[in-house]
C-alpha positions as CSV (number, residue, x, y, z in Angstrom):
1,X,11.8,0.1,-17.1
2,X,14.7,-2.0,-17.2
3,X,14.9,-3.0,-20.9
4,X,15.2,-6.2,-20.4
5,X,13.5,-9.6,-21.5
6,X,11.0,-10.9,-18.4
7,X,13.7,-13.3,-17.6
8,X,16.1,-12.0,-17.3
9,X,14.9,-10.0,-14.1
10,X,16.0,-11.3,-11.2
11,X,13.6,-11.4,-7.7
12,X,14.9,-11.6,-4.3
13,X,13.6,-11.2,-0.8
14,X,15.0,-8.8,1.8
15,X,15.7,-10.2,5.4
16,X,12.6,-8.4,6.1
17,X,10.5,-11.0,3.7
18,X,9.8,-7.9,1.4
19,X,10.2,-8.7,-2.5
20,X,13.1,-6.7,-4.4
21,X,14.9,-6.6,-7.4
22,X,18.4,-8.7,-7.0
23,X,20.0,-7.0,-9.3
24,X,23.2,-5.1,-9.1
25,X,23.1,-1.2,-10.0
26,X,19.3,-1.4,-10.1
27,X,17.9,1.8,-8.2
28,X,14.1,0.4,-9.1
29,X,11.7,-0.7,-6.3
30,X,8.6,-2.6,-6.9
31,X,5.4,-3.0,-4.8
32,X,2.4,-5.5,-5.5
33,X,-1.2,-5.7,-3.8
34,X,-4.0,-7.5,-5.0
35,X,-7.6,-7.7,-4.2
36,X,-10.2,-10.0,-5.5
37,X,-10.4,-9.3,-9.4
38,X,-7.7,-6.4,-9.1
39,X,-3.9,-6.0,-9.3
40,X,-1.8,-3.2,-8.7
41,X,2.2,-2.9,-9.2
42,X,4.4,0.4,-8.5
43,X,7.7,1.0,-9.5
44,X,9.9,3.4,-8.2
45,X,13.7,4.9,-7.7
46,X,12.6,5.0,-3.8
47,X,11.2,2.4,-1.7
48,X,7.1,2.1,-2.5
49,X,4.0,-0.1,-1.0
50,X,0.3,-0.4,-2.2
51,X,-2.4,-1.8,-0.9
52,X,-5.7,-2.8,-2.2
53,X,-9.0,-3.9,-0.1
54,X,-12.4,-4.8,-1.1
55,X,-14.7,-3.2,2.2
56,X,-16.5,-5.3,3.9
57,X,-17.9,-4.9,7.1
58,X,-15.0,-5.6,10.3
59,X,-16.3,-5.9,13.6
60,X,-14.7,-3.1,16.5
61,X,-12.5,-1.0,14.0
62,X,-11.9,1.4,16.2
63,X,-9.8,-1.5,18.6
64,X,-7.7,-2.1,15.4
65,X,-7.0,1.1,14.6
66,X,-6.0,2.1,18.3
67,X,-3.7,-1.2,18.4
68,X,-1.8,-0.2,15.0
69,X,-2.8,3.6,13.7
70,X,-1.0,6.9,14.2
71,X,-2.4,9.3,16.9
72,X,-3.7,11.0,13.8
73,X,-5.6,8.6,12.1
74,X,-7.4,7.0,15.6
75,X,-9.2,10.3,15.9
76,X,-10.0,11.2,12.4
77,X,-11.6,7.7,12.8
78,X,-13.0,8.4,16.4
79,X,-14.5,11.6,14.8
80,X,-16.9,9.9,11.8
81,X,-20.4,8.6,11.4
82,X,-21.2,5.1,11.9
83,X,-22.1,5.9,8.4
84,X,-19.2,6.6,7.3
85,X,-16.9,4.5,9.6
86,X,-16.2,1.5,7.6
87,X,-15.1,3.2,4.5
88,X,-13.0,5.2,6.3
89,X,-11.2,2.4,8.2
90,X,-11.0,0.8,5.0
91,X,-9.0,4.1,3.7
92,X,-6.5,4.7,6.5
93,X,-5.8,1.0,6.7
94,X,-4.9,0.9,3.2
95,X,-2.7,3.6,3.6
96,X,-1.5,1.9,7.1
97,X,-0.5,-1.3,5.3
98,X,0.8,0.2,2.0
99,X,3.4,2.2,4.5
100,X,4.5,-1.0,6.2
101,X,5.0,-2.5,3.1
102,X,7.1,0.6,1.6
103,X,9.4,0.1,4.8
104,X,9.2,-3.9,5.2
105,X,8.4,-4.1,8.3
106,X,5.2,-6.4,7.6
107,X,2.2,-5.6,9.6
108,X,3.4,-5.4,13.1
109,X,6.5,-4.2,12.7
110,X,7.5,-0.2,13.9
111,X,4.8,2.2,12.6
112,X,6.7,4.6,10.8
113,X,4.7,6.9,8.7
114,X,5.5,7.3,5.0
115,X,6.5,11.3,3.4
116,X,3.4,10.6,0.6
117,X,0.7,9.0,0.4
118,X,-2.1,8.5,-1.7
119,X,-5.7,7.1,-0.7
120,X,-7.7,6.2,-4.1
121,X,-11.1,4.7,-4.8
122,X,-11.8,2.7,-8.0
123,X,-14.9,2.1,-9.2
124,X,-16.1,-1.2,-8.2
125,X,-15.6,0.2,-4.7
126,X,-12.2,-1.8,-4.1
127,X,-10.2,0.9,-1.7
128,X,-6.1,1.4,-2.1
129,X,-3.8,3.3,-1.2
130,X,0.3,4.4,-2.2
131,X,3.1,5.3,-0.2
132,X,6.4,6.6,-1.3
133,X,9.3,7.0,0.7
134,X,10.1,10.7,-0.4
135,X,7.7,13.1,-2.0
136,X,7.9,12.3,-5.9
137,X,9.4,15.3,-7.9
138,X,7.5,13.9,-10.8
139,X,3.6,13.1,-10.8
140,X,2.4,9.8,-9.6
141,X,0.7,7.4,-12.1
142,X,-1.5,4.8,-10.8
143,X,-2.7,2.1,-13.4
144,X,-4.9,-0.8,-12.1
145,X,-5.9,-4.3,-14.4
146,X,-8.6,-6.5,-13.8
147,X,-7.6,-10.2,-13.8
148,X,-9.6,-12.4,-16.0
149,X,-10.5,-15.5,-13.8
């Protein structure tokens, strides 16, 4: 992406804690998530997050999700199965966290909503999600790489 030798690419940290690129000119915004055996990394020319999350069962999601979620989001989660209720916690957090990383505002910080997002599934059952700060005029291309331990 930015033709140049590993490096010679220069890493900085926002006042917000979030990773950049600290280099001048560079329009190119980077986002990493991990989980388990799994590592994702986005680049984009506008601000991006990802997250990644291996399900497991969380005790009283719905408390969670009231504390931190969009009106939106608490009842699409108020309105499942207890079937189907920890996968889809799993999927709007994902895409809860991913957001709060596109903006840098860590976890807690104001819950602003990204313009896209993408909720995917990959098949060991590991959950993740993408945001983008505007609607991409080209297609999004998620790849994913298993670690070797």
């Amino acid at each position: 992406y930015l033709d140049l030798k590993p490096g010679a690419v220069n890493i900085g940290v926002a006042p917000s804690g979030k990773p950049l690129l600290d280099m001048p000119g560079q329009q190119l915004h980077f986002s990493l998530a991990h989980s388990h055996h799994q590592l994702m990394i986005a680049i984009a020319r506008s601000p991006v997050g990802l997250d990644l999350e291996t399900p497991r069962r969380v005790g009283n999601c719905l408390k969670i999700a009231r504390r931190l979620f969009q009106p939106r989001d608490i009842q699409l989660l108020e309105g499942v199965s207890e079937q189907l209720l920890q996968q889809t916690f799993f999927r709007l957090w994902t895409a809860y966290e991913a957001s709060q990383k596109m903006h840098g505002e860590g976890l807690f910080g104001s819950r602003t909503p990204a313009s896209y997002r993408s909720s995917f599934m990959l098949d060991d059952g590991t959950i993740g999600a993408a945001c983008i700060d505007a609607h991409p005029a080209a297609a999004v291309e998620i790849s994913c790489f298993r670690l070797d331990a």
